[in-house]
C-alpha positions, 0 to 999 in steps of 0.5 A: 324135681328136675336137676335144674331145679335143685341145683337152682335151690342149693345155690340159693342155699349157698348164698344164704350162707355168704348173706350171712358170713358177709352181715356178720363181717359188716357187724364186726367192722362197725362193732371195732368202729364204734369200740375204737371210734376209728374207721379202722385200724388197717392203715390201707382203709385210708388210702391217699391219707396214709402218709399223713396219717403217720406223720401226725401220729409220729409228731403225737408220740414225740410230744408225748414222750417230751411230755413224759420226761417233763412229768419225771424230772418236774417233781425232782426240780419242784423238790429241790425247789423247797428245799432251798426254800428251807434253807434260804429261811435257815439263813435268813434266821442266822442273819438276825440280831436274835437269833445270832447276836453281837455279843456273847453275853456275860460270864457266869462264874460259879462259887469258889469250892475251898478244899480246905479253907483254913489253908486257902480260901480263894475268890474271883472277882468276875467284874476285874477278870477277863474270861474268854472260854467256859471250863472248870478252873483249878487253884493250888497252892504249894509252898514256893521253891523260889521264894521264901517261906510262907510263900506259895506258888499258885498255879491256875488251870483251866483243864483244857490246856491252859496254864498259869503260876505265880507266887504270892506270900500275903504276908509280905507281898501285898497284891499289885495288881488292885484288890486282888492278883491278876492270873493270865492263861496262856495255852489252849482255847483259853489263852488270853483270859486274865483271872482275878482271884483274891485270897482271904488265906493262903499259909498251906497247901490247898486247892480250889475250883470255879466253873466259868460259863456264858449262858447266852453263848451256850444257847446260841452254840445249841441253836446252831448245832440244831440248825446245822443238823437240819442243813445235813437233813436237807441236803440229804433229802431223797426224791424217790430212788435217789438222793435230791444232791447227790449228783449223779451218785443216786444211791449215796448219801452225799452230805456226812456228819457236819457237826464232826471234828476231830475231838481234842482232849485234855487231861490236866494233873493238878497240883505240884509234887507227887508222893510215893504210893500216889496212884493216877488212872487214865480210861479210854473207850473202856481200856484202862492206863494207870501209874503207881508212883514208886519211891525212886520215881520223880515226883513231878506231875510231868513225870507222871503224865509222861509216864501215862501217855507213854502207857497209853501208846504202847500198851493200849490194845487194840491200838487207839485211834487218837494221837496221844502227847503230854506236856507241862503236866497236861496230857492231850489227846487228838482223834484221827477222823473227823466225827470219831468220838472216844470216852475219856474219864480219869481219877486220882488216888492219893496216898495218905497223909499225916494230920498233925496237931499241937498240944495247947501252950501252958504255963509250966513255971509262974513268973515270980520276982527270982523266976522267969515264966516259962510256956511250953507246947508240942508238936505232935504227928508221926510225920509231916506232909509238905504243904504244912504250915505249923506257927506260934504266937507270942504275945506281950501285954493285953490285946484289949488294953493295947496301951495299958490305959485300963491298967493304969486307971484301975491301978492308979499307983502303979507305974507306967512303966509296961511295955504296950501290946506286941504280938510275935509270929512266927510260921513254918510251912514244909516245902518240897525242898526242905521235905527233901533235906530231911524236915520230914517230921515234928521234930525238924519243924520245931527246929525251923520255927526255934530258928525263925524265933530266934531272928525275930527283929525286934527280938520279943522278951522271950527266949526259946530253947535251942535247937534239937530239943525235939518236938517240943518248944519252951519260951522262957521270959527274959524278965522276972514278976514285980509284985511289988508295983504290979501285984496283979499281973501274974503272967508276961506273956501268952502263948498261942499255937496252930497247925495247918495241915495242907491239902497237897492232894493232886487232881485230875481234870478231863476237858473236850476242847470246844471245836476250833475253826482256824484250819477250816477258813482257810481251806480253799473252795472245793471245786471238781473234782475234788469233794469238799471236807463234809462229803460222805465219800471225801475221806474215802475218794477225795475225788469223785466228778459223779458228784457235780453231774447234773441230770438232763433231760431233753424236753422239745427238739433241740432244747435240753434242760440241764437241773437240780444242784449238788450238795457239793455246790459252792452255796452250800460250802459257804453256808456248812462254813458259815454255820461251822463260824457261828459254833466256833464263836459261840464256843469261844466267846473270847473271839466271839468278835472275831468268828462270828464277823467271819460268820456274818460275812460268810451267811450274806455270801451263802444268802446270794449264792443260794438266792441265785441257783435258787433262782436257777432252779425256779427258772427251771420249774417254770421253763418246764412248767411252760413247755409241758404246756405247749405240748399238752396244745400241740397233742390236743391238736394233733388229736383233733387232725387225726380225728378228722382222718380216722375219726368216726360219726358215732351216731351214723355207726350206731344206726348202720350197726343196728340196721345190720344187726335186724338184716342178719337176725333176719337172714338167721331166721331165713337160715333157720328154715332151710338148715335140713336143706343140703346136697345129700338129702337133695339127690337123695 
């Protein structure tokens, strides 16, 4: 072989193998074409298209990122868009007759509780009374300090602040107020309520209770707390990492408590005078506050409900967070922070009391025509208590025969000279005054009855024994016997006795005031930055501007959106504000007139101001919504002129790829028979 020849040979081997590099080139150009369906990724292919290729492809990825931002901020404005939709029927509700009606309802009153029904025995007549709060109102009684004996002084609490006494004596003074005495409350939520009580008894020391509720208000009061607890759930709703109305605080929770206020309670000490060894208890979140009174102390409820609420401020450790004051006998105590609640109880030991009794009167000595008759009875006991009441009765002639007219007929030769029936009372109760004076036992007692007796006027045909003579009472008659007209009348008088013992035993009521509105209506509308009254950070910052900024998004060129709305929003104000009215009405159904017209003007503002960032909010949506739209048209084209460009036929790529597959397989084949051909072995 000559040199010519081989090297002829092995050149033509060498361009078997650029065949074969530049088929598989071929092959792996239309591959990427029909994987990418472009012409190519290598801007250079294009040529004099280049620039415009990149505007469209730059004008592309704006509209998407345009796109991109609609698609995170259109789900937040969707959400808030249900959710003043929830709100605006929650108004709506409270807009309704039925859900909030125009007036409280009537008053439910309780059966009176008569401690001690022999010493008094009380009712209420609910159709006469004005009652204007629900609370547990406490009668007693105790004997009068101004008035004469057998005249009580009647407070009546209603143990939250509220506070009235007059004195009544059945016996002397008839009531002047109707069938029934009129007690008017002053002080505490309760002030302006006037209840008519009537008394079937009162001659001793007593107490009586009655509850006072106004069912429908109750249910309008729970209903109002239930839909005020839904607004706080609402505003607090989160959308993915972040709260809806929180402003740009993402991570804080924006709306506390809305039920929260400043609880105020009060601690009520019935009664009227304390005894030595009487034992008061106060506990307040599990620490306990007592007072024993001591023989030297006063004995006055004041006294002991100072000495308290001194015991509370000095000794409570760790210090309390509430306010502690006493007045009248009624200790009231305030939290510091809104929603900060304390347990509260109280108890009252009193020290013994003595029950006294009195023996049944006899007749020691008959009446004969030389001797006078003569009753006696005995007081018995080893001391008395204040607030006792001990009484006698002498009475002349027969109750059945008032007139002696059954008398004369069945004796009809008898003159008619008997005196007509006569009853002779006379009652003793011990007051504070006199317990103090030294009428501490039976004794001193049956000196103050000998002595009423003995002013008795008319003055009765008996005569008492003098004062001194100890606990025992004798009644003699100034009159002998006549068995000579009136054989059969063996007796000129009967005696009876009674003791009723007082029930002068002191309680304590423990009352929460129903939540007042007064300090909130006139609270200004809080406007950046300052933070309205139920923002979480409000007692912590007061200030924060975070808490109004709205989020933007840029959704075109030149075009921001501005959306979402603030928990702090003067909408959502009005409606907390509205909703706190309609509790306090509910709460207070003496000014149920009053808060809930408050309430109903301030539910209409709420209605148009949610109805309006409502609509702000929808008009958000839709411009989102609308211009998501125009982008989407403006992509699907910008698509479409790209193609054009860079687009491929991919049928035509298809077929050039298969026909290049066949010439490099072919040229593979080629190959194969020529692979042992190489210069080595050629010029071997």
């Amino acid at each position: 072989m000559s040199s010519i020849t081989g090297v002829s040979s092995y050149s033509k081997y060498l361009s078997l193998v650029r065949n074969l590099s530049g088929g598989q080139n071929d092959i792996n150009r239309l591959s990427e074409q029909l994987t990418t369906g472009k012409k190519s990724v290598d801007l250079n292919a294009y040529g004099p298209e280049v620039q415009k290729l990149l505007d469209l492809r730059a004008e592309m990825a704006t509209k998407d990122n345009y796109i991109q931002s609609i698609n995170t901020a259109a789900p937040r404005v969707k959400a808030t868009d249900k959710v003043l939709t929830s709100l605006e029927s929650i108004v709506s509700s409270w807009t309704s007759g039925t859900t909030f009606p125009f007036q409280p309802g009537s008053a439910s009153v309780s059966s009176a509780i008569n401690t001690n029904p022999e010493g008094m025995k009380v009712a209420i007549d609910p159709a006469k009374s004005k009652l204007t709060v629900g609370a547990k109102y406490t009668v007693t009684a105790v004997p009068s300090q101004q008035g004469g004996n057998g005249t009580f002084d009647v407070t009546v609490t209603d143990g939250l602040g509220g506070k009235t006494t007059r004195a009544i004596n059945l016996g002397t003074t008839p009531p002047n107020d109707g069938k029934g005495y009129n007690f008017n409350i002053s002080g505490g939520p309760g002030e302006g309520a006037m209840l008519n009580l009537s008394f079937d008894t009162l001659k001793a020391a007593s107490s009586s209770s009655f509850n006072v509720s106004f069912p429908q208000a109750d249910q309008v009061k729970d209903r109002a707390e239930g839909a005020m607890r839904d607004i706080q759930a609402l505003l607090n709703q989160r959308f993915g990492d972040r709260y809806l109305f929180a402003g740009s605080r993402y991570g804080t929770e924006p709306v506390t408590d809305l039920l929260a206020t400043k609880q105020t309670s009060k601690i009520t000490l019935n009664g009227a005078v304390v005894n030595t060894d009487d034992y008061f208890e106060v506990t307040i979140n599990g620490q306990t506050f007592s007072h024993q009174v001591a023989l030297g102390d006063p004995k006055t409820l004041t006294a002991v409900a100072k000495a308290l609420a001194d015991n509370i401020n000095t000794t409570a450790s760790p210090p309390l967070p509430i306010t502690v004051s006493n007045s009248n006998g009624i200790i009231t105590l305030v939290g510091q922070d809104p929603g900060q609640k304390f347990d509260l109880s109280a108890r009252v030991v009193n020290s013994a009391t003595v029950e006294n009794s009195v023996d049944t009167p006899s007749t020691t000595q008959a009446p004969t025509a030389a001797l006078p008759q003569i009753d006696r009875f005995t007081l018995n006991g080893a001391a008395v208590d204040i607030g006792d009441t001990f009484e006698f009765t002498v009475a002349v002639g027969d109750p059945d025969d008032p007139y002696n007219q059954n008398y004369y007929t069945r004796n009809p030769t008898a003159p008619h000279d008997l005196p007509p029936y006569q009853a002779y009372t006379v009652r003793y109760t011990v007051s504070d005054t006199d317990y103090a004076a030294g009428v501490n036992n039976v004794g001193q007692v049956a000196d103050k009855l000998r002595q009423q007796f003995a002013t008795l006027n008319p003055a009765p045909p008996v005569t008492i024994d003098a004062v001194g003579n100890g606990p025992g009472i004798a009644l003699t008659s100034t009159g002998f016997a006549d068995p000579t007209n009136h054989p059969n009348r063996t007796s000129l008088f009967s005696t009876s006795a009674k003791v009723t013992n007082g029930s002068l035993e002191n309680t304590i009521t423990v009352g929460t005031l129903p939540p007042e509105q007064d300090s909130l209506i006139n609270v200004p509308y809080a406007e950046p930055p300052d933070l309205p009254f139920y923002d979480a950070e409000y007692l912590t910052k007061g200030k924060n501007a975070e808490a109004y900024r709205k989020s933007q998004v840029t959704i075109d060129d030149n075009l921001n959106v501005t959306y979402g709305v603030s928990a702090d929003d003067k909408a959502f104000q009005t409606l907390v504000k509205a909703m706190q009215l309609v509790r306090t009405a509910a709460a207070n159904p003496g000014k149920w007139t009053e808060y809930s017209t408050q309430a109903r003007e301030m539910l209409t503002q709420a209605t148009d101001q949610i109805r309006s960032i409502h609509a702000k909010v929808a008009s958000d949506g839709a411009t989102l919504e609308t211009i998501k739209d125009s982008h989407t048209e403006s992509v699907a084209t910008l698509t479409e002129r790209i193609a054009k460009i860079e687009g491929i036929d991919q049928n035509e790529v298809a077929a050039r790829l298969s026909s290049a597959m066949n010439v490099q397989q072919a040229t593979y084949a080629v190959a194969g028979q020529t692979q042992k051909l190489s210069l080595l072995n050629y010029l071997a």
